[in-house]
TORLUM-327472 format. One record per residue (C-alpha): residue in one letter; residue number from 1; x, y, z. Coordinates in steps of 0.5 Angstrom, whole numbers, plus 2048, in hexadecimal, padded with zeros to 3 digits. Layout:
N
A|NUM|X|Y|Z;
...
//
This chain:
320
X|1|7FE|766|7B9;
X|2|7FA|76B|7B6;
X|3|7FB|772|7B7;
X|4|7F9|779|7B6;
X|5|7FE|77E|7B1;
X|6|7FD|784|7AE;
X|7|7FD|783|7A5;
X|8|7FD|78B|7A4;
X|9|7FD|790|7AA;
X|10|7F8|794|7A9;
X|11|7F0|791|7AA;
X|12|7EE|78B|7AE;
X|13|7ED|788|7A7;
X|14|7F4|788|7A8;
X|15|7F5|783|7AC;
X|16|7F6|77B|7AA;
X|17|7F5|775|7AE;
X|18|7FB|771|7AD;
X|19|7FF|769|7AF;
X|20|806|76B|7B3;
X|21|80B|766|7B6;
X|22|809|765|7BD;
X|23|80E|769|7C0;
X|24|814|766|7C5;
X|25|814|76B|7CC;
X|26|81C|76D|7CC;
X|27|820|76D|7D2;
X|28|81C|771|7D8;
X|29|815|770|7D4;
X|30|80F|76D|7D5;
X|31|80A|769|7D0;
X|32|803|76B|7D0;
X|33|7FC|767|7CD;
X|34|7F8|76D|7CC;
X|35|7F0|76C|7CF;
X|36|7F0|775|7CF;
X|37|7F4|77A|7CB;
X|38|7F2|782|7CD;
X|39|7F0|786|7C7;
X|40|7F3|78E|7C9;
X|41|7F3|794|7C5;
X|42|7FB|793|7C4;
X|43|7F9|78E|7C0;
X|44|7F4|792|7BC;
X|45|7FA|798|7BA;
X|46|7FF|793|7B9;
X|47|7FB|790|7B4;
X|48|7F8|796|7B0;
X|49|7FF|799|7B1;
X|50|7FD|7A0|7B6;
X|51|803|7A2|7B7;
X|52|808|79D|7B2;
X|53|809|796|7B2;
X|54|80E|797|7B8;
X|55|813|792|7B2;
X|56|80E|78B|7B2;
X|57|80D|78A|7AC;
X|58|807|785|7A9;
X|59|806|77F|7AC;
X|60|807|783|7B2;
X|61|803|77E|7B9;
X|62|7FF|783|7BD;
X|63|7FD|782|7C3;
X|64|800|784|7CA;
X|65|7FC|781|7CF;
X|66|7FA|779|7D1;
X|67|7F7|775|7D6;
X|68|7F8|76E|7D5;
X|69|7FC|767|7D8;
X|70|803|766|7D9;
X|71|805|760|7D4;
X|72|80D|761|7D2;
X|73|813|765|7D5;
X|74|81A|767|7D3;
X|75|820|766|7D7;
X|76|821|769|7DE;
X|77|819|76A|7E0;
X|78|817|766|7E5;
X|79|813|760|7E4;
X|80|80D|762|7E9;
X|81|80A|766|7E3;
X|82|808|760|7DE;
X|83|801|75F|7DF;
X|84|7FF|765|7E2;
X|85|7FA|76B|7E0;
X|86|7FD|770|7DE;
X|87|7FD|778|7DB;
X|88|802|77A|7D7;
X|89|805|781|7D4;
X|90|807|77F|7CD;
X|91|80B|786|7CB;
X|92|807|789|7C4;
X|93|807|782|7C1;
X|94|806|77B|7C1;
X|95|7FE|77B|7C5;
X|96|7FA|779|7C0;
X|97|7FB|772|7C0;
X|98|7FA|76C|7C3;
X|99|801|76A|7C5;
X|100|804|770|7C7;
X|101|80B|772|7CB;
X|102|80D|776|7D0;
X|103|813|779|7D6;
X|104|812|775|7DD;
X|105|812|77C|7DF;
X|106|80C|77E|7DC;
X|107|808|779|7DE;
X|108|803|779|7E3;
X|109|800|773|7E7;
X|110|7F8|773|7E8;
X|111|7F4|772|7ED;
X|112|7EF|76D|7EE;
X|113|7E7|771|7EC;
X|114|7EB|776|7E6;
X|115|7EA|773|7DF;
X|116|7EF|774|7DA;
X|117|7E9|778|7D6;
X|118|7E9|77D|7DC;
X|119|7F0|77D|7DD;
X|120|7F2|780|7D6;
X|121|7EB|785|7D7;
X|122|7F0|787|7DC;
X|123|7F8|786|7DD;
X|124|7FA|78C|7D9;
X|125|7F5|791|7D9;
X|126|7F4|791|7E1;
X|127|7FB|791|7E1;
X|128|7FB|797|7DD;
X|129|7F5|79B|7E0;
X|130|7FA|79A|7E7;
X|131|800|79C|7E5;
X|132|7FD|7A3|7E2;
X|133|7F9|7A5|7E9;
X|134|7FF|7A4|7EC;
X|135|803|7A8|7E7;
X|136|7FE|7AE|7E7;
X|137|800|7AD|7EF;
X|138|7F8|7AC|7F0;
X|139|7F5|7AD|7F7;
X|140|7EE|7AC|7FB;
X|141|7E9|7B1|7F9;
X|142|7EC|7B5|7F3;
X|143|7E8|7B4|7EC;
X|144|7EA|7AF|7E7;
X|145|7E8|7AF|7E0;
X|146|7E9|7A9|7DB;
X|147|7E9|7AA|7D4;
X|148|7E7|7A4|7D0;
X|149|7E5|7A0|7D5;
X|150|7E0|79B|7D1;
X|151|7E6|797|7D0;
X|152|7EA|792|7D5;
X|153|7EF|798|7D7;
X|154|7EA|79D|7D9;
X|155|7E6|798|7DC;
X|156|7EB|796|7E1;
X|157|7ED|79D|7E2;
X|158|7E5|79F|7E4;
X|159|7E6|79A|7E9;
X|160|7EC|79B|7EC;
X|161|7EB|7A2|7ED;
X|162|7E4|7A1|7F0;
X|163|7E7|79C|7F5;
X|164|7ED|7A0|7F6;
X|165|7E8|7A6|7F9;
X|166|7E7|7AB|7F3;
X|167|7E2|7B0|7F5;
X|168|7E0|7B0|7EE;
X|169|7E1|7AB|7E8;
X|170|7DE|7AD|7E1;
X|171|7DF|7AA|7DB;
X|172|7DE|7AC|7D3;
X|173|7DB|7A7|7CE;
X|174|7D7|7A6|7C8;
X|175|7D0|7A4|7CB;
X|176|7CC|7A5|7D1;
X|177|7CB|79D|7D1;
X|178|7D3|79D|7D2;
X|179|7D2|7A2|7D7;
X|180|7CD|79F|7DB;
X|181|7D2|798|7DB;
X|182|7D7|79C|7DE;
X|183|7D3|79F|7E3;
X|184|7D3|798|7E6;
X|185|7DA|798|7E6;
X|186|7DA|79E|7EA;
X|187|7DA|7A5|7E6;
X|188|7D7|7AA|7E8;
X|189|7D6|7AE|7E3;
X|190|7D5|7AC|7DA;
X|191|7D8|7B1|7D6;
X|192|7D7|7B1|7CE;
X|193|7DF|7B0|7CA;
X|194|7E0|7B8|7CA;
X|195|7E0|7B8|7D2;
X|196|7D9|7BB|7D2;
X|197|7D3|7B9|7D7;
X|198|7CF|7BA|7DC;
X|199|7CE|7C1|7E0;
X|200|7D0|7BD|7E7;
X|201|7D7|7BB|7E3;
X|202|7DD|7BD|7E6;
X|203|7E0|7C2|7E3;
X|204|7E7|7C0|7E3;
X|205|7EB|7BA|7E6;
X|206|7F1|7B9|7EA;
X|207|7F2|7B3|7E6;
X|208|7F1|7B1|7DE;
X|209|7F3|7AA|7DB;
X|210|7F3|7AB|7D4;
X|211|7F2|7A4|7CF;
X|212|7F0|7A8|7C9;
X|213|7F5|7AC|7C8;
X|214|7F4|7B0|7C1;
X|215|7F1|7B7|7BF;
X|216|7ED|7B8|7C5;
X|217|7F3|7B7|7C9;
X|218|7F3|7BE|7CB;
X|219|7EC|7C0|7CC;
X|220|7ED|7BC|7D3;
X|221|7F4|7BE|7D5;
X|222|7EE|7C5|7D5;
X|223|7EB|7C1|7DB;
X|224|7F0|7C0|7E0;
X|225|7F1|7C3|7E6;
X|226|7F6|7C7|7E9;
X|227|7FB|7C2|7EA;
X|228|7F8|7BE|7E6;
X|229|7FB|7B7|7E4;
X|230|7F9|7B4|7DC;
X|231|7FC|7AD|7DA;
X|232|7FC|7AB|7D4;
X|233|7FD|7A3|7D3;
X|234|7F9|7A2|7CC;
X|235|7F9|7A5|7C5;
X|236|7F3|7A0|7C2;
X|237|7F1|7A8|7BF;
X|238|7F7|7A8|7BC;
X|239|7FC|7AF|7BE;
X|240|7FA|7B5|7C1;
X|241|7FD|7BB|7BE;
X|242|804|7BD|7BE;
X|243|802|7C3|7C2;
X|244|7FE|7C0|7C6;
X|245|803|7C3|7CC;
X|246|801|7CA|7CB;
X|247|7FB|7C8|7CF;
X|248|7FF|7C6|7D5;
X|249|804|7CD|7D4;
X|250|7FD|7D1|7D3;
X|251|7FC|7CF|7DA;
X|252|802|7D0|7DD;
X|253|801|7D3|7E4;
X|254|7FB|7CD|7E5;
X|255|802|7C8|7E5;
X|256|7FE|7C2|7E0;
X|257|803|7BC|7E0;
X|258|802|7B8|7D9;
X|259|805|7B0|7D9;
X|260|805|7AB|7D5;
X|261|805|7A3|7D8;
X|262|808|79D|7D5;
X|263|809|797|7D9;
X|264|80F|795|7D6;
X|265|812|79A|7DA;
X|266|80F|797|7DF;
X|267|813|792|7E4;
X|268|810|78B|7E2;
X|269|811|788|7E9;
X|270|80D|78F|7EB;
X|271|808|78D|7E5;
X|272|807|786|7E8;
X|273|805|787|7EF;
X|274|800|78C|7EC;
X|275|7FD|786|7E8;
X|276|7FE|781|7EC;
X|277|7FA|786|7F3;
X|278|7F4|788|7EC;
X|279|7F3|780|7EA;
X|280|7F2|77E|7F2;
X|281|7EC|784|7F3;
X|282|7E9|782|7EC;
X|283|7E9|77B|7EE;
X|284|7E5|77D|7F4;
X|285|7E1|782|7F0;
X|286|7E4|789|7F2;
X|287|7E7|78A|7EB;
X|288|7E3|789|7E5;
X|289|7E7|788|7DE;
X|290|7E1|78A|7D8;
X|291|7E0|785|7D3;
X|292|7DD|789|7CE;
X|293|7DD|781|7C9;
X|294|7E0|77B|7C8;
X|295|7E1|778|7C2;
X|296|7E5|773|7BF;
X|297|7EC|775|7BD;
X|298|7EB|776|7B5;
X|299|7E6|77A|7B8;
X|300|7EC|77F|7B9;
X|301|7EA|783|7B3;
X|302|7E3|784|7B5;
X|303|7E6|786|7BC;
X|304|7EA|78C|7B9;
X|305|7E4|78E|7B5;
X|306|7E0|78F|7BB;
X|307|7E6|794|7BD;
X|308|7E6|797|7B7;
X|309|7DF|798|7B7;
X|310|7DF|79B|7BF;
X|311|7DB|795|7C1;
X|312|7DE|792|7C6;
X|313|7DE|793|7CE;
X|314|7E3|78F|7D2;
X|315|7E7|78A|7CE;
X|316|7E6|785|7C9;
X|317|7E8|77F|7CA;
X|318|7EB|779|7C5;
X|319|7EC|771|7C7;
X|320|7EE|76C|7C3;
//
């Protein structure tokens, strides 16, 4: 089968396609032929090495996300699966490829009117941008800021805080272009990467989702209010500074709340009711995943080049 891995971290000129065995599902897993791979930022900073290679080594797989047809499974997975359409979760590897492998428990069924380029527009981020409102403990009528939200996160994000009641919702993005698309999705208001933005901008937030991360963090830890919740769920701008907290001290008698939030702490049955409840509202159209492109799965270097370059809103999307 062809596959995607990285040669040399670093670039996306780093990345090959290669021929691999067609993998054998191990007990309790399940054989997927790929029509849809989700391209993330994770994927991004695993190649050009943000935060170390986490211990892969070259020929690394990428890809954590899939959409496609059950073919094969592993013993003690009950044979009702073969042959339906699925999305999968394939851990910080083996995605980019046109058979790939995962536990039954990650694995979620989809509906009828939910394509598999759709579902991987999906899956994660809309999990993510979920499970971050609830840990910021977001309510109906507080402000809500969303850092990043050009990409699949932030968009789902901007989303789900707009149904959930957000008196106010603002974004920051790279152009009024990508502003513009966001007000569709439910923004209220468009601020440039440093936060700044109209005059009719609320001046601070109850709520801020962070996928950037970097330098900049701490300029938005500035705009919380008292009481004040950020989560950071990204780091696709790298570190923040390693004093980044003295920010949060300084304001000490406003009682700011930092977080960060991994799905890995997340349970997975939790994860996939979630999943499951966002993939039905998509197929009936009251969630929408952004594709950004689709390209065919040696297009996963150009993908990665549109990430690098700050080109792409929503998600990039491979098929074999």
């Amino acid at each position: 089968m062809k596959a995607v891995v990285i040669k040399e971290f670093g670039t996306a000129d780093g990345l090959e396609v290669v021929d691999l065995p067609v993998p054998d599902p191990a007990p309790g897993q399940v054989r997927i032929t790929t029509e849809a791979i989700g391209v993330g930022g994770v994927d991004a900073m695993l190649r050009r090495g943000t935060l170390g290679t986490f211990g892969f080594e070259p020929g690394h797989v990428l890809g954590s996300e899939v959409a496609g047809r059950v073919t094969a499974a592993g013993d003690g997975v009950d044979a009702s699966w073969l042959g339906r359409r699925v999305w999968a979760f394939t851990g910080l590897s083996g995605g980019y490829v046109e058979q790939a492998v995962a536990d039954i428990d990650e694995v979620v069924a989809l509906p009828d009117g939910l394509s598999g380029v759709e579902a991987v527009a999906l899956g994660s981020s809309g999990v993510v941008a979920h499970f971050a409102l609830e840990r910021a403990r977001f309510a109906p009528g507080e402000t809500v800021l969303v850092r990043g939200a050009a990409g699949s996160i932030g968009i789902s994000a901007v989303q789900l805080a707009t149904r959930g009641g957000a008196s106010a919702v603002a974004v920051t993005t790279s152009s009024p272009e990508r502003g513009a698309r966001l007000r569709e999705l439910g923004a209220t208001h468009v601020l440039d990467r440093s936060g700044e933005g109209p005059h009719d901008a609320p001046v601070g937030y109850d709520v801020v989702i962070d996928i950037a991360g970097g330098a900049q963090l701490p300029l938005f830890l500035d705009k919380l209010n008292p009481n004040g919740r950020f989560v950071a769920v990204g780091l696709i701008a790298g570190l923040p500074p390693a004093d980044f907290g003295a920010r949060l001290l300084a304001g000490f008698r406003s009682s700011l709340s930092f977080a960060t939030l991994s799905l890995d702490t997340v349970p997975v049955a939790a994860k996939q009711a979630v999943r499951a409840a966002q993939f039905a509202e998509a197929a009936h159209g009251k969630l929408r995943g952004v594709v950004h492109e689709v390209l065919p799965l040696d297009g996963a270097a150009q993908a990665h080049r549109g990430m690098d370059e700050g080109r792409v809103f929503g998600r990039v999307v491979l098929v074999p």
